[in-house]
Each structure stands twice: as structure tokens, then as C-alpha cells.
C-alpha positions in Angstrom: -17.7 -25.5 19.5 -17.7 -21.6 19.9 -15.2 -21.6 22.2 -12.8 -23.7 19.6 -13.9 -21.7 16.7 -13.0 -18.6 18.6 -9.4 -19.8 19.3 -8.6 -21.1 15.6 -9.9 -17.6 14.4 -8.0 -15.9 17.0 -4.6 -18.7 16.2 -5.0 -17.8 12.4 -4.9 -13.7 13.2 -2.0 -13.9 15.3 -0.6 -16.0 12.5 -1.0 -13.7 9.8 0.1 -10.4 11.8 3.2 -12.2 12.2 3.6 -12.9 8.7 2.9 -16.8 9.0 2.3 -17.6 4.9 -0.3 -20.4 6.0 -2.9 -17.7 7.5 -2.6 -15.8 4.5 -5.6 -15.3 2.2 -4.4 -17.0 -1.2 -4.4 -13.5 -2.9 -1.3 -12.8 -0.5 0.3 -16.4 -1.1 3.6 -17.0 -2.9 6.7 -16.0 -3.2 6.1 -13.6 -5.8 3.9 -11.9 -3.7 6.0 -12.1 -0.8 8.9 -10.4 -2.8 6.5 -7.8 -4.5 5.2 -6.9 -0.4 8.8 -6.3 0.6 10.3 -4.5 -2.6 6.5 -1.8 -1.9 7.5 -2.2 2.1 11.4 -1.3 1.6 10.7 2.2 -0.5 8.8 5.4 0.1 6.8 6.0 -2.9 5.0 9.0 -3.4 1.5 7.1 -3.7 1.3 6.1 -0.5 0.8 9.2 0.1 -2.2 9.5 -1.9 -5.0 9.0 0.9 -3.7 11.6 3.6 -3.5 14.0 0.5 -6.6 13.4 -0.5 -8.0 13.9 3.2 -5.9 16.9 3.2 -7.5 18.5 -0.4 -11.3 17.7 1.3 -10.6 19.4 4.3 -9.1 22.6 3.0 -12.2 22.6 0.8 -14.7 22.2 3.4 -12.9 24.9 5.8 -15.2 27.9 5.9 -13.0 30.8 4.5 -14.2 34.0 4.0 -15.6 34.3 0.1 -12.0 35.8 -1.6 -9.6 32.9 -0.1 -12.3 30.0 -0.6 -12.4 30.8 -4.1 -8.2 30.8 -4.8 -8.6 27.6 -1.9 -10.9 26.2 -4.7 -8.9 27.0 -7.8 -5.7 25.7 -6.2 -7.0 22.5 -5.7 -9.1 21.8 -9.3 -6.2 23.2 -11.3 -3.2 22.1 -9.4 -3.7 20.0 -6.5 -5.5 17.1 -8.1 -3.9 16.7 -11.4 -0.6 16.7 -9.7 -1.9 14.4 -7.1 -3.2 11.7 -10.1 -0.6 12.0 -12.8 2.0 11.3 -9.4 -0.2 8.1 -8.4 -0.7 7.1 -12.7 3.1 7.2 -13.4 3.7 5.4 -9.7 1.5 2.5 -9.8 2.9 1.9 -13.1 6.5 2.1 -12.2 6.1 0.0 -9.5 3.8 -2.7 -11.3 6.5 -2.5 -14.3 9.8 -2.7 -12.2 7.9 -5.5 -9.9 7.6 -7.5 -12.8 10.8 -7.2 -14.0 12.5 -8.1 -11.1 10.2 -11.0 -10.1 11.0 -12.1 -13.6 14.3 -11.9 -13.1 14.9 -13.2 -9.7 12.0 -15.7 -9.2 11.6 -17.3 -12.8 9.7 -20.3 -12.3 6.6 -18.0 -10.4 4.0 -16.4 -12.4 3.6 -12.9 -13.1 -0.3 -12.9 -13.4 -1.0 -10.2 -11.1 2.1 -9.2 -9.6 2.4 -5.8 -10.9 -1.5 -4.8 -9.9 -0.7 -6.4 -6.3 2.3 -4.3 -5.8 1.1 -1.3 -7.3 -2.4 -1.3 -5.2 -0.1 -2.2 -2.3 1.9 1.1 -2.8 -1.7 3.0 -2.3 -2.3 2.0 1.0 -1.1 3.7 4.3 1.8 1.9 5.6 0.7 1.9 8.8 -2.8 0.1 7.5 -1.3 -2.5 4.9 -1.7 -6.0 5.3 -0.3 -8.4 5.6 2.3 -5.8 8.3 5.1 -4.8 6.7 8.0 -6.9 7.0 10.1 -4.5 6.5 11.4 -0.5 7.0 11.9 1.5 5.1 15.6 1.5 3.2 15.0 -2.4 3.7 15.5 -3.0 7.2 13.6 -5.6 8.6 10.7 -4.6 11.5 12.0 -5.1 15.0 9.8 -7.6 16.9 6.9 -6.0 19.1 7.1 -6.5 22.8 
């Protein structure tokens, strides 16, 4: 019984790192969601870079620099580095939850919209490299060539 658990877990993982919709968790199911995953996946938006930026702010903080460079270090980041940083991920997430609407609207119109917007626009937050479902495709909208 282990041993056939085991296999349908590991069937159903290989299934949804391929992109089979049928392995998907029902928050990724749907063609709205499908569309919303490859309009985030097909663009370089300035809040997926929100994480490594955020790394990047912590560890210039945490770097032991002598007393007179810590303190501009400091300064930098409270007064420019994170307002810049969250107004950028504000007006993105909102973009791309507005214009994913709109086009789902537009080019899926019998699919609802509950949720659509929030799902592409936490989507956009995430790493590329650690989004799931994969991405299906590049950036620029070409698809993913097939691992070997």
C-alpha cells in the first residue's frame, strides 16, 4: 500500500512539473488561471524582483561597516531603498491584477474573474525560478524548451 501510495504521489508531481492541469491544486485550475500564469511568465515585472532586493537591503544592513558608512548604509535604505522598493511592488501588483482582469475579461468571457487579478499579481512576487506551477513560458513569450 506504501509502495502504491508512493508512486501515485510521485505520478501526480511529475504531472504537475509538466504542467498536467489534472495534478494541479484547484487554486491553479482553469483557464483563467492558466492564461493569468502565462501573461505573469511571458513579462519581466519589476516585482519579481522584490525578494532578492529585499535579501539584498538586509544584508547591506547587517554588514559590519565602520560607524560613518553604516550610518549613510542605514539612511539610504529607510529613506530611499524601501519606499522605492514598495511603492514599485504597490503600483505592480495592481497593474498586473488590473490588466489581468481586463484581458481575461476580454478574451475568456464565460470564466470568472473572482480571484484572477490577486493570483496573477501574487504570482508576479515570486522568483521565477521558484514559481509553481513551472513556467510555461520565457520571457518575451516563448515557450520553455523541454528538459532532457
Amino acid at each position: 500500500m506504501r509502495a502504491k501510495q508512493a508512486a501515485e504521489r510521485d505520478r501526480a508531481r511529475r504531472g504537475m512539473l509538466a504542467g498536467d492541469e489534472r495534478y494541479f491544486p484547484a487554486r491553479d485550475k482553469g483557464a483563467a488561471r492558466k492564461f493569468a500564469r502565462d501573461w505573469v511568465d511571458s513579462r519581466r515585472l519589476p516585482s519579481q524582483y522584490f525578494l532578492p532586493f529585499s535579501l539584498l537591503i538586509l544584508l547591506a544592513t547587517w554588514v559590519p561597516w565602520p560607524m560613518s558608512v553604516r550610518v549613510q548604509v542605514l539612511n539610504a535604505v529607510i529613506v530611499f531603498g524601501w519606499p522605492v522598493m514598495m511603492i514599485g511592488v504597490v503600483f505592480t501588483s495592481g497593474y498586473v491584477a488590473w490588466k489581468v482582469k481586463k484581458e481575461v475579461a476580454a478574451k475568456l468571457p464565460n470564466e470568472s474573474l473572482k480571484g484572477v487579478g490577486f493570483y496573477a499579481a501574487m504570482r508576479a512576487l515570486q522568483i521565477r525560478k521558484l514559481r509553481f506551477p513551472p513556467p510555461q513560458l520565457l520571457p518575451g513569450g516563448k515557450p520553455v524548451p523541454p528538459k532532457k
